[in-house]
N, C-alpha and C positions, 0 to 999 in steps of 0.2 A: 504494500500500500504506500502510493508517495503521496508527496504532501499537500499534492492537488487533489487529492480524492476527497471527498466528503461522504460521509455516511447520512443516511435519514432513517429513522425511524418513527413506526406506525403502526397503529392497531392493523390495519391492513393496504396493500397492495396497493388500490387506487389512492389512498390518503396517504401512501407513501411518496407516491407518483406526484400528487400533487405538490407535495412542499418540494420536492425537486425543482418543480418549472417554478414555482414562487422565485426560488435562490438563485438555480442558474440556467432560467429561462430554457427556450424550448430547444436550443439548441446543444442540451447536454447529453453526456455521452452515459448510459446504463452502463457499470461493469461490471453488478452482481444482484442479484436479489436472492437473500433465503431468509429463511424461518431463523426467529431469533427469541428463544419463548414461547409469550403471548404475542410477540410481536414481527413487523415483516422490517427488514432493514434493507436497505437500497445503496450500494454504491455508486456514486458517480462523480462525474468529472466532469470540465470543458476540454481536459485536452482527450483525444483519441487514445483509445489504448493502444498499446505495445502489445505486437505480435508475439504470441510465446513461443519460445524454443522447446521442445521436445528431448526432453532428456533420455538418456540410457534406463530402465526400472532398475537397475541395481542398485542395493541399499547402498551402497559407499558411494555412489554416483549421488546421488539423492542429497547424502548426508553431506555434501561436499557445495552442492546447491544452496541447499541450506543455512551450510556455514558462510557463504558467501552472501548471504541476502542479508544474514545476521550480522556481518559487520559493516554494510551497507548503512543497515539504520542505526548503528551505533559510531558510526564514522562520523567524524567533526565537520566535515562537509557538508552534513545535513542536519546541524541544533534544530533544536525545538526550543524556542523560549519557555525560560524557567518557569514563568509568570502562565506556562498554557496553563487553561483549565478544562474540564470535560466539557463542557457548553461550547470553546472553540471547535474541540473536535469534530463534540459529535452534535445536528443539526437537531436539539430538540428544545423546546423552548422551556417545558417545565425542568429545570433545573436542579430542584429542591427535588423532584421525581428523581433523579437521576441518581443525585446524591444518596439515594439510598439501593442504589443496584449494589449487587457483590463484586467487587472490587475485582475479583479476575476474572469476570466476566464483562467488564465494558469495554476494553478496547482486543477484543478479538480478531487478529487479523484472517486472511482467507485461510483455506485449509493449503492451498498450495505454496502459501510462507515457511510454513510448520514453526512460526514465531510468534508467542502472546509475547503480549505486551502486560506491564501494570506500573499502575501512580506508584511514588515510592519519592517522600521528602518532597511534592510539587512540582518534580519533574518526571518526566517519562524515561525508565528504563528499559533492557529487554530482557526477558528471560532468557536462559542459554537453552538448547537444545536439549539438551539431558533429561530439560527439568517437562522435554513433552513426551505424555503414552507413547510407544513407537509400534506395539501390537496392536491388532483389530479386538484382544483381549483385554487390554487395560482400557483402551475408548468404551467399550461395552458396559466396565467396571463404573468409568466416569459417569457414565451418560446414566445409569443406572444407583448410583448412589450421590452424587453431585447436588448439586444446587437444583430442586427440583422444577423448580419456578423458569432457569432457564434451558437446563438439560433435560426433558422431560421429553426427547426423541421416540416418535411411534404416538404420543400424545395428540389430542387434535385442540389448537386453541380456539379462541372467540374467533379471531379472523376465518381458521381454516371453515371454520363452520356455517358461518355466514356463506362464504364461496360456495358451499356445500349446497346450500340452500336452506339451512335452519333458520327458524323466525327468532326474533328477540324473545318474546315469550317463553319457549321450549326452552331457550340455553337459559334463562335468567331465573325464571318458575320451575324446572323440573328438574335443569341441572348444574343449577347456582354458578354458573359460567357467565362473567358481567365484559366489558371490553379489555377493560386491562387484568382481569385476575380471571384465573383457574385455568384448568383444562381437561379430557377426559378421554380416558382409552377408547378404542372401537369396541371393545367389548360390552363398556358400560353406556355408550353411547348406545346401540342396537337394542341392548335388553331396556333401557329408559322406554325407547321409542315402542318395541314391541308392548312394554308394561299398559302407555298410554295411547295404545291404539287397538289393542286385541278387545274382541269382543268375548267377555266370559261366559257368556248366554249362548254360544252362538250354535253349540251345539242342540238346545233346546228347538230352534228352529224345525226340524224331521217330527217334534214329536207330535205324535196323532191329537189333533183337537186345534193345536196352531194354525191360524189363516195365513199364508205368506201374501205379503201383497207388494209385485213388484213396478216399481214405477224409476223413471229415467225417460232422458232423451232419446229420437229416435235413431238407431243403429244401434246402442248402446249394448244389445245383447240379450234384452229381457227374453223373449222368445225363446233362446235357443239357451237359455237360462233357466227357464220353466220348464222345458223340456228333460232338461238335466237334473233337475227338482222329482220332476215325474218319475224318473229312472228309480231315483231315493226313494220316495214315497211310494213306491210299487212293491220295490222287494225291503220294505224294513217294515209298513203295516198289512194288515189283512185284508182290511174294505179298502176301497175303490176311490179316489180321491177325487172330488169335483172341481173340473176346469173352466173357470170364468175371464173373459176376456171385456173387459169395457174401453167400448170403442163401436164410436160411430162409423168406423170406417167398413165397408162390407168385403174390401179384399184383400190381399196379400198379406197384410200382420195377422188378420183373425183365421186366412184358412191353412196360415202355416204354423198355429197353434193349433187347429182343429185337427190338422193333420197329426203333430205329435200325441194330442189326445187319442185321437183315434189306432194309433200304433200301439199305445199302452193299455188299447180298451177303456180310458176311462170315459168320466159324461161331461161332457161340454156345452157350455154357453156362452153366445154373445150376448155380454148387457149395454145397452144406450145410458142406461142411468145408473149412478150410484146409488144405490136400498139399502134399509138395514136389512130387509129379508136377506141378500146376497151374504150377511155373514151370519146368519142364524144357522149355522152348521151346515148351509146349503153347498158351500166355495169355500175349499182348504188351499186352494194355488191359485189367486186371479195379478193380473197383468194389465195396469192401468194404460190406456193411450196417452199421450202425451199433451192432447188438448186436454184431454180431462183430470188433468194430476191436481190443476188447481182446484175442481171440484173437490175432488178425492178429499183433498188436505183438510179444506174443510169443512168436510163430514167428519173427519176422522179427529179436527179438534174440537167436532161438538160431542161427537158421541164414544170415545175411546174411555170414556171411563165408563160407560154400561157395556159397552162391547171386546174385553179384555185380550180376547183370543187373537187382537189383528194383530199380526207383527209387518209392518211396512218398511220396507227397503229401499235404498237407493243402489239404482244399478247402473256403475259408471265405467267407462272402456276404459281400459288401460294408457288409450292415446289419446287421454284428454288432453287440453290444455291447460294450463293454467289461470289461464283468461276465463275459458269456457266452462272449467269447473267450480269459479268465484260465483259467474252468473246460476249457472244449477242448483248452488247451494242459497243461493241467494232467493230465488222463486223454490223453493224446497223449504221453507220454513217448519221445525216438530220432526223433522227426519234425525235419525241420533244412531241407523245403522245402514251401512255399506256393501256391499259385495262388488270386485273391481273386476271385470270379464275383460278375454280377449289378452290378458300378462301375455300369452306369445307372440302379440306380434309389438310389442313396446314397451318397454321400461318406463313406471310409474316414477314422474319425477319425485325430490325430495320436497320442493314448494308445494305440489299436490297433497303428499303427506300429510304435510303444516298446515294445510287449509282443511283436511278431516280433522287434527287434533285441534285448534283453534276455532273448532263450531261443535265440538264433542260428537264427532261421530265416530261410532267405530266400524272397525274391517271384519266382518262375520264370516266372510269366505276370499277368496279367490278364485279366477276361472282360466282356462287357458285353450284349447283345444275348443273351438265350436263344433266339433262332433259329440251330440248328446249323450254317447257312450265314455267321455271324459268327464269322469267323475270329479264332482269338484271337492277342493279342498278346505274344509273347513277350519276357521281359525283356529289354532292352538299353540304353544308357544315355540315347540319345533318349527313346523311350516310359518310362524309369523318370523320367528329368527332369520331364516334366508331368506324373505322375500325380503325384510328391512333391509339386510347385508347388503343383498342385490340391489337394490336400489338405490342407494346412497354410494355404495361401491363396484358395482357394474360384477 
């Protein structure tokens, strides 16, 4: 590092970016960015970097490197006034913050120096070579017992998480992660996420006397989602399940539920209107049209407390948007459980996630295979485990 680099640091990446162009306007040169912490740190400079040489990998080559960079910055050719302070150095304005970092960890130079630095009497020394891990087994050691606040390598910060797609909410409410403090394994990140998003009921959904009632946007999957319902409800009860479809529409959505019905034997109906007759034991699987979801809803918040048995679902494609799933949830008003069809042909973002746990809905299934012979998976905390993984981490 010469003496024209400036470091910035920042909760994250863009906010690091930006105090760069503040300082040295747009035409500066990036020469590192990585993880520092909770935080991202930015190398740069106005002058152009220097092209690296390529050295030999042999240790003595290396170490030889090394020694030569080490007397570089210890060479009297290049003082540092006595008088620096870490505010010169490094570009950050709370100072008093600063002041309180651990002292070998502020002025960390790159990894291909293999030389810290540390304050010592107001002026800047360097450490000798000796005094760095030179195994991929003492760094492990470090990184692992160290300062956990800044070596906390495999840890995900505030920043990383936001990137990720986490909301402020989730990091701050469930897992005490604020902008400059905390951070949390993937391990405990996944299980949070599964905690506050599995549906604990969801296996109750099959059991005989429950109405399912599915409603979503069209394409979404309801159809071939009732269908795959009917499969369940064929071979796990005795009697015959009643198929209701409400929908004004006289073709294609209703005769390709008729059609499923009729594959599994059961009795189907098209209803025009929402009744309470329709859930007086008459319709154990009905499929709202999407013009009529706003009726549905409210029927279902006048009368759901004499009519117990409805379980109502939201049935959302895997390739929603994030856009398009704010609006659904948005005319969805009393909806509080999920089933996401269609997982194989798209990965459910992390935003999407964030917007079921931030309106308290939860995920009662998953679907993948629109062939009604692909059994769906109902929530539990194996299958919610990898679909979270998956998602968040591809």
């Amino acid at each position: 590092m010469t003496k024209s680099n400036l470091i910035f640091r920042d909760k994250d990446t863009n906010s690091a970016l930006e105090r760069v162009q503040e300082k040295l306007g747009p035409d500066a040169y990036i020469l590192e960015i990585k993880n520092v912490g909770n935080f991202v740190e930015i190398t740069a400079s106005l002058e152009p970097p220097k092209p690296k040489v390529k050295h030999d990998q042999d240790p003595k080559a290396l170490l030889k490197v090394a020694r030569q960079e080490l007397d570089t910055l210890i060479s009297p050719q290049s003082p540092i006034p006595v008088d620096a302070t870490k505010s010169d150095l490094l570009d950050i304005k709370d100072t008093n913050e600063i002041s309180s970092y651990p002292e070998h960890n502020l002025f960390l130079d790159s990894d291909e120096s293999l030389v810290a630095q540390k304050e010592t009497g107001g002026r800047i020394s360097s450490v000798s070579i000796e005094d760095q891990p030179q195994s991929g087994e003492e760094q492990k050691n470090i990184s692992e017992n160290g300062d956990e606040k800044f070596l906390n390598q495999g840890n995900l910060s505030y920043g990383d998480l936001i990137t990720l797609g986490f909301g402020n909410k989730f990091l701050k409410e469930e897992l005490g992660i604020f902008e400059f403090e905390g951070s949390v394994s993937r391990k405990t990140l996944i299980n949070q996420l599964v905690h506050n998003l599995i549906d604990p009921k969801a296996g109750d959904l099959l059991k005989q006397g429950n109405t399912i009632v599915l409603l979503g946007a069209p394409g979404s999957g309801k159809s071939t989602l009732l269908g795959k319902l009917m499969h369940l409800r064929g071979a796990q009860n005795s009697s015959k399940p009643e198929i209701s479809h409400v929908t004004r529409e006289k073709l294609f959505e209703a005769d390709r539920l008729r059609f499923y019905a009729k594959l599994f034997n059961f009795n189907f109906k098209r209803q025009k209107l929402i009744s309470r007759e329709m859930f007086n034991g008459k319709s154990d699987l009905v499929e709202v049209d999407w013009r009529e979801s706003a009726n549905f809803l409210k029927f279902y918040r006048d009368f759901s407390g004499e009519i117990s048995q409805i379980r109502p679902i939201l049935t959302l494609s895997g390739e929603t948007n994030s856009g398009t799933l704010a609006e659904l949830i948005k005319v969805s008003p009393g909806l509080h459980k999920a089933i996401i069809t269609k997982c194989d042909y798209g990965r459910v973002s992390v935003k999407n996630l964030m917007q079921l746990y931030e309106n308290n809905i939860k995920l009662s299934a998953v679907s993948g295979d629109r062939n009604i012979n692909d059994l769906i998976k109902f929530a539990d905390t194996e299958m919610m485990t990898g679909f979270c993984d998956y998602c968040i981490f591809g």
